[in-house]
ROSEFI-149120 format. One record per residue (C-alpha): x, y, z; residue in three letters; residue number from 1; chain. Coordinates in steps of 0.02 Angstrom, whole numbers. Layout:
<rs>
<r><c1>X</c1><c2>Y</c2><c3>Z</c3><torlo>ala</torlo><loro>NUM</loro><kolmar>A</kolmar></r>
...
</rs>
This chain:
<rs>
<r><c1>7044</c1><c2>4256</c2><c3>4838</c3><torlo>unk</torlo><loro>1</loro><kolmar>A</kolmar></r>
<r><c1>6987</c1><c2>4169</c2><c3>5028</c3><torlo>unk</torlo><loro>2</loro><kolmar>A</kolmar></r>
<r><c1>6961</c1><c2>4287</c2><c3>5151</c3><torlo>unk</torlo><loro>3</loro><kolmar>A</kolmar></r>
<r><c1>7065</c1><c2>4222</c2><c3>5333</c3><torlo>unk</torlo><loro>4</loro><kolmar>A</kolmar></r>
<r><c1>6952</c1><c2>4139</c2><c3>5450</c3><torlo>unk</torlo><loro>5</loro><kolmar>A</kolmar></r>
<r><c1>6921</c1><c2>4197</c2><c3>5628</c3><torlo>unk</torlo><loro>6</loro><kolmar>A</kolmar></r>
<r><c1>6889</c1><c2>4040</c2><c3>5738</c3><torlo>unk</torlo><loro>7</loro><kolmar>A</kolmar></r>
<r><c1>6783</c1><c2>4038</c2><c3>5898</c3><torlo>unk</torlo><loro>8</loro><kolmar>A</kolmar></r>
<r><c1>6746</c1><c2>3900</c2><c3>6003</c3><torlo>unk</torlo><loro>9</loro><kolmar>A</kolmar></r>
<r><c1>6646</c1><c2>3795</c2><c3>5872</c3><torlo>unk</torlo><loro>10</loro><kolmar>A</kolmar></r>
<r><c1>6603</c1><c2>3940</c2><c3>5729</c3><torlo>unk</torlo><loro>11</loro><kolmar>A</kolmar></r>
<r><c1>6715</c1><c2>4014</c2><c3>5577</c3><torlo>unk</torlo><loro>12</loro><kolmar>A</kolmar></r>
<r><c1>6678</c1><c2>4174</c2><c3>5558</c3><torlo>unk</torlo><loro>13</loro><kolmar>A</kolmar></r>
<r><c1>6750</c1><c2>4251</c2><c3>5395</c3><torlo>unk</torlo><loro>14</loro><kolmar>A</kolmar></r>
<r><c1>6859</c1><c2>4401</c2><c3>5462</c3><torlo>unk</torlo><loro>15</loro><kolmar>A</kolmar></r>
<r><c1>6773</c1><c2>4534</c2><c3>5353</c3><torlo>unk</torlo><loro>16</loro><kolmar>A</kolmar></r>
<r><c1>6600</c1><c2>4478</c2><c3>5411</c3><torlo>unk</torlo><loro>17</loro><kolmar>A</kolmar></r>
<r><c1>6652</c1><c2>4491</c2><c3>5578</c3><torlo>unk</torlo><loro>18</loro><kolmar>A</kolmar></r>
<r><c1>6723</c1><c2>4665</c2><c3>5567</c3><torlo>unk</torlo><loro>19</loro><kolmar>A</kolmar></r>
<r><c1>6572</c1><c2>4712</c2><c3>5505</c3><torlo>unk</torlo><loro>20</loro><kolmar>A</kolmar></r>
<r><c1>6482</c1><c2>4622</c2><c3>5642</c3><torlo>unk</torlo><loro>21</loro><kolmar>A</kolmar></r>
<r><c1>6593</c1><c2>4712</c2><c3>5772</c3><torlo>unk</torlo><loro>22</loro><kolmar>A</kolmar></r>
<r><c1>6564</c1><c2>4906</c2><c3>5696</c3><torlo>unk</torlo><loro>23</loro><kolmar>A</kolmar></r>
<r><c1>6384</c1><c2>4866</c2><c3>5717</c3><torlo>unk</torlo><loro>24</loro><kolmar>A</kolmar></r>
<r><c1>6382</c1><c2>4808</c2><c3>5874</c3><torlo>unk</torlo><loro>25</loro><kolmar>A</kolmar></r>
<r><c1>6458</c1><c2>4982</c2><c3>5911</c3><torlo>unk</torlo><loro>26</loro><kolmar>A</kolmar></r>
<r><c1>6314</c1><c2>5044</c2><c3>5823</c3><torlo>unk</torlo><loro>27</loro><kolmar>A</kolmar></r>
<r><c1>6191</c1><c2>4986</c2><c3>5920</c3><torlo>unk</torlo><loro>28</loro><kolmar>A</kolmar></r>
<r><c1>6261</c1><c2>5032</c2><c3>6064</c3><torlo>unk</torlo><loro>29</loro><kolmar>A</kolmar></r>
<r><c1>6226</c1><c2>5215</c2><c3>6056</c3><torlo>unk</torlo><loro>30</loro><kolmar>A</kolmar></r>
<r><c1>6049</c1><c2>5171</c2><c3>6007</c3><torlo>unk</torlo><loro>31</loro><kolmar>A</kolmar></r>
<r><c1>5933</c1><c2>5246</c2><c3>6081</c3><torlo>unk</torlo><loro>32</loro><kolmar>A</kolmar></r>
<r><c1>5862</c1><c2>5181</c2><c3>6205</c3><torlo>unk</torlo><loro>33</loro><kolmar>A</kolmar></r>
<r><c1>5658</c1><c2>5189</c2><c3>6107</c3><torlo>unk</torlo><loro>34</loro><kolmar>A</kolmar></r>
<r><c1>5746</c1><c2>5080</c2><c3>5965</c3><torlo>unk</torlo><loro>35</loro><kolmar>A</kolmar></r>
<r><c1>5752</c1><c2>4938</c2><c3>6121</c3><torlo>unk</torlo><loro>36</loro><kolmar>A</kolmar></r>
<r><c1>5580</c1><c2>4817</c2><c3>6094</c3><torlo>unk</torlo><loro>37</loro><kolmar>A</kolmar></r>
<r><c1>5536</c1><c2>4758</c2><c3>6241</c3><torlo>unk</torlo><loro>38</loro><kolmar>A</kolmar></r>
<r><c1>5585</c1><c2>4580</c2><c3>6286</c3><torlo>unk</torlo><loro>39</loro><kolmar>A</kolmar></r>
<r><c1>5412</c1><c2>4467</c2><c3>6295</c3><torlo>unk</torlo><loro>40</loro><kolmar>A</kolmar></r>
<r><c1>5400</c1><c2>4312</c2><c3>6437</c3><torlo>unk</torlo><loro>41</loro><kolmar>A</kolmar></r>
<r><c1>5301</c1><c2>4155</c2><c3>6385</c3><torlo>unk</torlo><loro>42</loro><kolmar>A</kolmar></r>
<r><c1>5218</c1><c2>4081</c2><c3>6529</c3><torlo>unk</torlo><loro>43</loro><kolmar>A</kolmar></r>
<r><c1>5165</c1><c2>3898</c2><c3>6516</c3><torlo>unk</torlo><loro>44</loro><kolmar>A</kolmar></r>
<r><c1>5055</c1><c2>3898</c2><c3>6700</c3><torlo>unk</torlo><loro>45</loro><kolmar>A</kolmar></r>
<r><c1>4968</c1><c2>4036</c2><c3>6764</c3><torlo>unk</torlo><loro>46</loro><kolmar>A</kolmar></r>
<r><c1>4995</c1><c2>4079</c2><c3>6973</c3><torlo>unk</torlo><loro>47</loro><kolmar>A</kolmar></r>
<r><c1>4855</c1><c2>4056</c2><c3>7044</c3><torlo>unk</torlo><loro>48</loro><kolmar>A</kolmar></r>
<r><c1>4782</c1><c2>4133</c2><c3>7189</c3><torlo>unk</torlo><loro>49</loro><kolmar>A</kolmar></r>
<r><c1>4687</c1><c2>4074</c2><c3>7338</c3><torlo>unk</torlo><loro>50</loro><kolmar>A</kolmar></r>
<r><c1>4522</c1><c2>4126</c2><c3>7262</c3><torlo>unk</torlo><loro>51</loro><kolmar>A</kolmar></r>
<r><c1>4550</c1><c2>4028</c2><c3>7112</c3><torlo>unk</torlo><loro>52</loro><kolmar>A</kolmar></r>
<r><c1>4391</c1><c2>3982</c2><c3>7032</c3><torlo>unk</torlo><loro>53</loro><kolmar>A</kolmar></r>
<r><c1>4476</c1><c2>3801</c2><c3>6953</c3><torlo>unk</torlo><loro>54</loro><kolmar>A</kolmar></r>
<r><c1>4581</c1><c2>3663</c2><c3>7040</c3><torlo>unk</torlo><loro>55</loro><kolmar>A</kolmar></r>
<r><c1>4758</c1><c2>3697</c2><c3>7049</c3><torlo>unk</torlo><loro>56</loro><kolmar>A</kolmar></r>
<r><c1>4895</c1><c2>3580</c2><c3>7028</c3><torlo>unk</torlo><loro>57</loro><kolmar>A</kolmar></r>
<r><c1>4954</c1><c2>3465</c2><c3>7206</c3><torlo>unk</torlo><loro>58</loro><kolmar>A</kolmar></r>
<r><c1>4757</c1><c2>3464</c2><c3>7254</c3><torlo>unk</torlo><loro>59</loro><kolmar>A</kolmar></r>
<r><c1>4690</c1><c2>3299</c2><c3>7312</c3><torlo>unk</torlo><loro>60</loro><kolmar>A</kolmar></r>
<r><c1>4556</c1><c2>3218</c2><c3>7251</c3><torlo>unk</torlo><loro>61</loro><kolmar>A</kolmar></r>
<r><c1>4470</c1><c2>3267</c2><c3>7422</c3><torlo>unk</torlo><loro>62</loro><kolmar>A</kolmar></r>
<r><c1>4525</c1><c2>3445</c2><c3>7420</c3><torlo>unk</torlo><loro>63</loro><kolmar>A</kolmar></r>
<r><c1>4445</c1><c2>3450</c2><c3>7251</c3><torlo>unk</torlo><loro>64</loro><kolmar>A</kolmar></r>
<r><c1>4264</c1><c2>3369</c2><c3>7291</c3><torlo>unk</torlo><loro>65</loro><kolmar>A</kolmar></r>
<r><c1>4262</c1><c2>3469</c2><c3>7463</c3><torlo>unk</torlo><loro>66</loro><kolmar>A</kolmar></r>
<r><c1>4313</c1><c2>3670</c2><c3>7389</c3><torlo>unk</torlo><loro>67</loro><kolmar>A</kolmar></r>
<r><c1>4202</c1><c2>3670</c2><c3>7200</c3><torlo>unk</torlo><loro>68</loro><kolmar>A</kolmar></r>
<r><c1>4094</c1><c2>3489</c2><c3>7232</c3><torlo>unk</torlo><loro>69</loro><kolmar>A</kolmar></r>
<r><c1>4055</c1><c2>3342</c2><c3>7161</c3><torlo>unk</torlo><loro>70</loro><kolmar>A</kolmar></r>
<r><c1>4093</c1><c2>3345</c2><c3>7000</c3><torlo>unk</torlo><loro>71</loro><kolmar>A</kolmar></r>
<r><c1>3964</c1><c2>3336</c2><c3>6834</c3><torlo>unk</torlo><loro>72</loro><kolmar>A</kolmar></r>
<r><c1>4049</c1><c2>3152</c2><c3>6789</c3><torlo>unk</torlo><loro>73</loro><kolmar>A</kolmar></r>
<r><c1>4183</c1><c2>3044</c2><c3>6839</c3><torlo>unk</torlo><loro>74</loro><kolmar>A</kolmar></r>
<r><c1>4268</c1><c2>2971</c2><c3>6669</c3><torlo>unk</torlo><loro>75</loro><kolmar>A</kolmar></r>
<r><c1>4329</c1><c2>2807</c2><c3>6694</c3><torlo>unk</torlo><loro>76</loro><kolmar>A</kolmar></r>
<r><c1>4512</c1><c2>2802</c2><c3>6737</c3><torlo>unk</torlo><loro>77</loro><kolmar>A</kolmar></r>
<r><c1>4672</c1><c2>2771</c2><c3>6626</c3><torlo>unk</torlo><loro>78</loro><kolmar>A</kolmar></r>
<r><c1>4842</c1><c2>2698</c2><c3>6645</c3><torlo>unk</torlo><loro>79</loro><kolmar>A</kolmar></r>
<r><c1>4872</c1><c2>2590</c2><c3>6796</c3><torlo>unk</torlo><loro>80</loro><kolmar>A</kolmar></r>
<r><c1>4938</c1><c2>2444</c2><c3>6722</c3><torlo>unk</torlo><loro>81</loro><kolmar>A</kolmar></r>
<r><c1>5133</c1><c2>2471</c2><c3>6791</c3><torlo>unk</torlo><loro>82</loro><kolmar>A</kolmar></r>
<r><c1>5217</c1><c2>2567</c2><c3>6908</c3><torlo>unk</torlo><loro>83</loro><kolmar>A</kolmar></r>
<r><c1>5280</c1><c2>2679</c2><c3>6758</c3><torlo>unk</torlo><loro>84</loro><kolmar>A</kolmar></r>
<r><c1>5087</c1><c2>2709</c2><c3>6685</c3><torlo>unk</torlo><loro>85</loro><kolmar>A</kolmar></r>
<r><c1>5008</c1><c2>2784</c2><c3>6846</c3><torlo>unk</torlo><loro>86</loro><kolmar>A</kolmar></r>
<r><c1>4836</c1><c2>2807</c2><c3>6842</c3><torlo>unk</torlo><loro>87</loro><kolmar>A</kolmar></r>
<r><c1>4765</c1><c2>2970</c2><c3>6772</c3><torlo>unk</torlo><loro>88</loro><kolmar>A</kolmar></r>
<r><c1>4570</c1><c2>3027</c2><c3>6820</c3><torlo>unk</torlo><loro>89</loro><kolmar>A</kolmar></r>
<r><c1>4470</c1><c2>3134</c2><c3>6727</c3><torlo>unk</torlo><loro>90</loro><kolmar>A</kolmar></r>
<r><c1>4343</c1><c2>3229</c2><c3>6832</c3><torlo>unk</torlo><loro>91</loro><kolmar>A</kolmar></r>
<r><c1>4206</c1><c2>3320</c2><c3>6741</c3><torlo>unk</torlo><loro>92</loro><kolmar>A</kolmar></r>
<r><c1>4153</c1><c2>3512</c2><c3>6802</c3><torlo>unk</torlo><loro>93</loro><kolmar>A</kolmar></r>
<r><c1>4042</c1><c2>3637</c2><c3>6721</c3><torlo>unk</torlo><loro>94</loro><kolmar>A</kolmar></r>
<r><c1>4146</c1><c2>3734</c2><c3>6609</c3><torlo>unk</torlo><loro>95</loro><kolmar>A</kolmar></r>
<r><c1>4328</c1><c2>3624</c2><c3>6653</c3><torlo>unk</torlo><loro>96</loro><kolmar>A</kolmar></r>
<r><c1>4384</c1><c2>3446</c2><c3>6646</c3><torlo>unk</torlo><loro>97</loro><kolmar>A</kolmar></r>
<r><c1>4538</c1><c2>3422</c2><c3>6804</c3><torlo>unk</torlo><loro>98</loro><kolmar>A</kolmar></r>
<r><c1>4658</c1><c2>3286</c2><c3>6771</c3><torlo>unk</torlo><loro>99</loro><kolmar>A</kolmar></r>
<r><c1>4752</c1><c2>3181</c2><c3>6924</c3><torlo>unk</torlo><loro>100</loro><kolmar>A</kolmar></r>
<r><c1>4902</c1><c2>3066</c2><c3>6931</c3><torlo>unk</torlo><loro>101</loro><kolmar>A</kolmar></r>
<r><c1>4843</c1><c2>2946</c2><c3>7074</c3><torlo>unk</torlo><loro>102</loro><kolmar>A</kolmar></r>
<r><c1>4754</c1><c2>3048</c2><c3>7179</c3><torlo>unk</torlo><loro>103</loro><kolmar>A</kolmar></r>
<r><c1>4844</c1><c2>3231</c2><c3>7139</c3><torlo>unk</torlo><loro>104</loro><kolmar>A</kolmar></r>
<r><c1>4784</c1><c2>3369</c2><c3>7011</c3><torlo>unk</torlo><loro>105</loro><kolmar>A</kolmar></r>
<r><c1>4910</c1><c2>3384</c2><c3>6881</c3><torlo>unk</torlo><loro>106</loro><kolmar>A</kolmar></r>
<r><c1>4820</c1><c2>3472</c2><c3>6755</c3><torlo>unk</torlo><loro>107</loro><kolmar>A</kolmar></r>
<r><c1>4652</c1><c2>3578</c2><c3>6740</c3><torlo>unk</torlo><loro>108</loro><kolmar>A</kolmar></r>
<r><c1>4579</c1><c2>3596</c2><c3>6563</c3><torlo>unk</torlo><loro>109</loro><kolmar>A</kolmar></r>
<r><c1>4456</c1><c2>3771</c2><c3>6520</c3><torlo>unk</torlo><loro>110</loro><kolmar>A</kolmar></r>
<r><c1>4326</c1><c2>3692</c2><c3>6370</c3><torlo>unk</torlo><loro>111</loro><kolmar>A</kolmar></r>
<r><c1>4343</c1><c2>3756</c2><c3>6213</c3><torlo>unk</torlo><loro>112</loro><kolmar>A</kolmar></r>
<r><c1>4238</c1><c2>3904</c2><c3>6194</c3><torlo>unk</torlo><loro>113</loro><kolmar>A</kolmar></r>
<r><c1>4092</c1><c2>3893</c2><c3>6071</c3><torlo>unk</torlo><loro>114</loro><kolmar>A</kolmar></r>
<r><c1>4120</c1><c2>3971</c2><c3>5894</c3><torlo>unk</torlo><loro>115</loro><kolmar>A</kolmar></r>
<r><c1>4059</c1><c2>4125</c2><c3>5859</c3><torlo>unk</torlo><loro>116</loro><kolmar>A</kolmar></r>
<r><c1>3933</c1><c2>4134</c2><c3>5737</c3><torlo>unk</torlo><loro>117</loro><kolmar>A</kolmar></r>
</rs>
């Protein structure tokens, strides 16, 4: 015996499946509302404030050097070669390595912290 098909835009739902679907859906409706988990938000960058204690990203090189110093090393620079490899700077700080595209922070990296014993 085939059960009928119920066809949506690009999925084939068997019908019994999706009556099944449907009285749940009811179901879960009337829930309440401490069944709900709360919805989690990955953030990729942080906000960060005036007081920030690293570089944050649009600073110029200047800006850097003049707000948290001269930095611990300068690694020699990468990239450069064409238009579509701009060149990327490494600047060395206690604690954080900031990267730049040309002459702009794009990135600041925390170092690792140690292992604990």
């Amino acid at each position: 015996m085939t059960l009928p098909l119920l066809v949506g835009a690009a999925l084939a739902v068997p019908a019994a499946q999706a009556q099944e679907a449907a009285g749940a859906a009811t179901d879960t409706a009337t829930a309440t509302p401490q069944a709900k988990k709360p919805m989690r938000v990955r953030r990729h960058h942080a906000v960060a404030d005036s007081a920030s204690t690293v570089p944050t990203r649009g600073m110029s090189m200047a800006q850097v050097e003049s707000r948290f110093g001269a930095p611990v090393d300068k690694l020699p620079a990468a990239g450069g070669d064409a238009p579509r490899h701009p060149t990327i700077n490494r600047w060395r700080y206690a604690g954080y390595t900031v990267y730049f595209e040309r002459n702009r922070v794009i990135h600041t990296v925390l170092d690792a912290a140690p292992a604990a014993p």
